[in-house]
N, C-alpha and C positions, 0 to 999 in steps of 0.2 A: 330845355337846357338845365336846367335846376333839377327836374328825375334825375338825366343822365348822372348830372352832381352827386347826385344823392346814392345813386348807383355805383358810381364809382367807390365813393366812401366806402361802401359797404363791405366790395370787393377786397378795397385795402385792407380794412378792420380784420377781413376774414382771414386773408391772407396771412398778416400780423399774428392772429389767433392759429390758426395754421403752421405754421415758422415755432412760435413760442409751445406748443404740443408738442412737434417731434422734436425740439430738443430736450423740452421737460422728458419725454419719454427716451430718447437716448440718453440723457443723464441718471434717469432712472434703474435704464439698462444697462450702466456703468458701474453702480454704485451699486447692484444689487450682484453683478457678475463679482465683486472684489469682495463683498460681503459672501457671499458663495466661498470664492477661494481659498477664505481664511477661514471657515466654519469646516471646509473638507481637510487642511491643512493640519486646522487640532483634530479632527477625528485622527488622524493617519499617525500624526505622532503619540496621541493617548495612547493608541494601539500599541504603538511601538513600547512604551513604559509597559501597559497592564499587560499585554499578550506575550511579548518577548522578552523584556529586561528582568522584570520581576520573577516570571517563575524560571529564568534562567538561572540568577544568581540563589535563589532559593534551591534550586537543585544541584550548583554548584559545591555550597555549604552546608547543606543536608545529605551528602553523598555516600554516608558510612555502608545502609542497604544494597548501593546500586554497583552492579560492576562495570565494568570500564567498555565494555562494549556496548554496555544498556544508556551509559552517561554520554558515548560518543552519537548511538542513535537518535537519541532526544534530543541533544545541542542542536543533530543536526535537523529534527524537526523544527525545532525554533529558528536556526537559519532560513529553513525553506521560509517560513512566514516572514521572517524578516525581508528574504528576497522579494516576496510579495507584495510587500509594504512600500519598499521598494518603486515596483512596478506600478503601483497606482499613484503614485504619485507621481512619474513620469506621464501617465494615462491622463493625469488633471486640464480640463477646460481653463487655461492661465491666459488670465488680461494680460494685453501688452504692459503697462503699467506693474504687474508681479515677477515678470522675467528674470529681475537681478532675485529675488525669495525664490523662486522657482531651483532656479542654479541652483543656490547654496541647498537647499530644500534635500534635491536629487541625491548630493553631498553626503548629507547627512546621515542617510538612509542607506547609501551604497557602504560607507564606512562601518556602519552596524555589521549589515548582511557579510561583509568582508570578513570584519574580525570574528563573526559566529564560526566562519566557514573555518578557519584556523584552530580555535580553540576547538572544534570536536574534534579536527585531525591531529590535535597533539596531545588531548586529554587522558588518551590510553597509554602515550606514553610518560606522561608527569606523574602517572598512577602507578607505574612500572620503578624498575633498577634505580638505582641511586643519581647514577648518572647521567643516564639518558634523561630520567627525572628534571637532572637540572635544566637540560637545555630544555626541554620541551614547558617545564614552567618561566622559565626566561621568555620564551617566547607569545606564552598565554600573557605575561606579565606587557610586552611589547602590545601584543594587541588590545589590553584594557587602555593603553595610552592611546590609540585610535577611535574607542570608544569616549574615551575623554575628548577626545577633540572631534565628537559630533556634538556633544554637548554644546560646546564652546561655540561652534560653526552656529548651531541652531540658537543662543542664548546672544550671541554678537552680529548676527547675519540678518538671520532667517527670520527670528520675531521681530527686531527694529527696522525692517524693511517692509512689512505687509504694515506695522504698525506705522509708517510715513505715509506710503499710500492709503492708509482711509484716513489717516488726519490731513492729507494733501485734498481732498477728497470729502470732505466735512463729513463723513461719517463717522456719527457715534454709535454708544451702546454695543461694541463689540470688545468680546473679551479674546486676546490674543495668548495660545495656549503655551504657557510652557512645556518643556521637554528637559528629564534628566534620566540616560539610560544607567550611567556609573554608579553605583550606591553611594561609594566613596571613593578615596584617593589611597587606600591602604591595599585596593587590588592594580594599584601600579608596580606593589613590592614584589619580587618573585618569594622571598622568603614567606611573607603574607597570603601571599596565594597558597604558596605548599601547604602552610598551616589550613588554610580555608576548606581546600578541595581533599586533602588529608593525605596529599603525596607526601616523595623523598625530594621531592629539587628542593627544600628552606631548610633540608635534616629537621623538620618539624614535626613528625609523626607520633609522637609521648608527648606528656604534658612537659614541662622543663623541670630539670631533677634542682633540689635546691640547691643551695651555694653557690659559688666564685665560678664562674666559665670562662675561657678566655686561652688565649697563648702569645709569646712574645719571641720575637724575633733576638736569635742568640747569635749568630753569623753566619757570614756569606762567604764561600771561598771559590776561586779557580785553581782548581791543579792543586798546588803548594802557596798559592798567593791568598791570603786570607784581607779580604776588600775592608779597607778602612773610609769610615764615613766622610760624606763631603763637608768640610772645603778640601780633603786628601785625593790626589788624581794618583788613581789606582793602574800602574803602567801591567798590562795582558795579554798571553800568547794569544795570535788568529788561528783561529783554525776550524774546516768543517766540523770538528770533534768539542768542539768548547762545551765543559758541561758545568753548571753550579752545583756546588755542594750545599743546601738549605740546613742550615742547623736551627731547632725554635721549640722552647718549652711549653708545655702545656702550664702553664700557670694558677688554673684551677681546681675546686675539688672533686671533677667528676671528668668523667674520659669525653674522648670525644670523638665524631665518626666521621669522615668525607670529609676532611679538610684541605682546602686548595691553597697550594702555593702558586703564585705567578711574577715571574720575573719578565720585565720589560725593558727596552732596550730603546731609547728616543735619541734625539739628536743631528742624526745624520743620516737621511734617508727616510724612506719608509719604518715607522718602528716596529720591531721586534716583539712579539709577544710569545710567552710559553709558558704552560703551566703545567702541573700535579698534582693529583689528590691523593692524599695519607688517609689509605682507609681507617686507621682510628690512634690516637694519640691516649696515653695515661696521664693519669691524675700526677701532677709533680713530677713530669719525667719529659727527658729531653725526647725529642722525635729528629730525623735523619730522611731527607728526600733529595736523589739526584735530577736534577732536569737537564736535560742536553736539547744545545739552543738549536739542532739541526740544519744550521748554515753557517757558512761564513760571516764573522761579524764585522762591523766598518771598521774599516782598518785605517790610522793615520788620522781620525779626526777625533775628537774627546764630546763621548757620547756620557748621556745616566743610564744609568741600573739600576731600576726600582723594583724594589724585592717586598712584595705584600704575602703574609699569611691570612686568609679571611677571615674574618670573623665570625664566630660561630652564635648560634643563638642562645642568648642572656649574657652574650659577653658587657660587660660597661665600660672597661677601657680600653682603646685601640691604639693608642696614642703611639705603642712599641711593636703594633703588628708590621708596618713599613717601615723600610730605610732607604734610602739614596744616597747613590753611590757614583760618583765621577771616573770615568776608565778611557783609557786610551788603549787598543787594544795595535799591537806589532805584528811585524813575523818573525 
């Protein structure tokens, strides 16, 4: 009776010992799998920084050598790696426990590959005509703000989520990797960018000539009715044919090229937007640009018309480049 006793214990002890092993060892292979995922996590974004971001923007800003079909092939080799980068970390072995890092992770990484993909198919033409220039650096300008918010996604997401789970988790001794692909916040500017990559969308292509830049807003007419500022409701024929007369001085001592007027129309409806550019304005001389608003405008209800000349680079006061204007337009 007392063996048998002694036999049983034994059993239990083992058992005990047995039970307390494989959880030691599945906790082991919990905590070694989350350690894994966060060690493969900074690899993939390192990469992302040293292999994609860095010599992108470097070749960006050092582009003077390179021609626009050589600048659009490489971007778009850096995309391909970026897609790749991408790709592996979709491919990642992820504990149930990193699935919400995982997500944002994917995020992060598709947003890069995305905005690379853009920015070579517009680079030739930011590097190109004045105009086309602009939009297509407005648009490289658009997708640095995409890249800013991988940053953001990876710095609010992606690290205080892997960083819960191993302190959930009581694992130390792990460093959890940052990520910054934007260098800075000055390639959200399109004029910034023109300057950088050495296009015409900022009219940034010469160093800035000294002195006073700038122009001011001289009047706004329809037809014979010359628009008096608000609080004055400026009473206007409708018609498909409605066009402004833009009158506005150049103000400073040196000319100026590609300057867009834009007149806008809010209030009532969907607004109204139109613009023009005056390929170049003189030093101390008045300038003249018609825009025809191309439609019918609201009729019967008192809209604004805000009339902006842009700003040119080195301007410092803008204060007289806008006016607002109150209209109630008839038939």
């Amino acid at each position: 009776m007392i063996r048998r006793a002694i036999a049983i214990g034994v059993l239990v002890i083992l058992l005990i010992v047995i039970v307390l092993g494989f959880k030691s060892c599945r906790d082991n292979a919990r905590k070694n799998s989350l350690r894994d995922y966060n060690r493969e996590v900074a690899t993939i974004v390192q990469d992302s920084d040293t292999q994609v971001s860095k010599p992108l923007f470097d070749l960006l800003t050092s582009n003077q050598n390179q021609s626009p079909v050589t600048l659009e092939t490489q971007i778009n080799q850096y995309r391909v790696v970026a897609d790749q980068q991408a790709q592996r970390a979709r491919d990642l072995d992820v504990p149930s426990q990193m699935t919400g890092a995982q997500r944002h992770l994917t995020t992060v990484l598709d947003f890069r590959a995305e905005a690379l993909a853009v920015v070579a198919d517009q680079i030739r033409a930011a590097l190109g005509s004045a105009r086309a220039a602009e939009d297509a650096t407005n648009e490289i300008a658009g997708q640095m703000q995409k890249l800013l918010a991988s940053d953001v996604v990876y710095s609010q997401r992606v690290a205080p989520l892997i960083k819960q789970e191993l302190d959930d988790n009581d694992i130390t001794g792990q460093t959890i990797a940052s990520s910054k692909f934007l260098p800075n916040l000055g390639w959200l500017d399109p004029g910034t960018v023109a300057t950088r990559i050495g296009g015409e969308g900022g009219g940034a292509t010469q160093p800035l000539a000294p002195g006073p830049h700038g122009h001011g807003l001289t009047s706004v007419s329809v037809g014979d009715t010359t628009l008096q500022p608000q609080p004055a409701v400026n009473r206007l024929p409708a018609g498909s044919d409605t066009t402004f007369d833009v009158t506005f001085q150049n103000q400073g001592a040196n000319d100026e090229t590609n300057v867009k007027v834009t007149v806008r129309i809010s209030g009532a409806g969907k607004p109204i937007t139109v613009n023009k550019t005056v390929p170049q304005t003189k030093a101390g001389a008045e300038a003249q640009v018609q825009i025809p608003l191309g439609q019918s405008p609201p009729i019967g209800t008192p809209v604004t018309i805000k009339v902006t000349v842009d700003k040119v680079r080195g301007e410092q006061t803008t204060d007289n480049n806008t006016q607002s204007y109150t209209a109630l337009f008839t038939r």
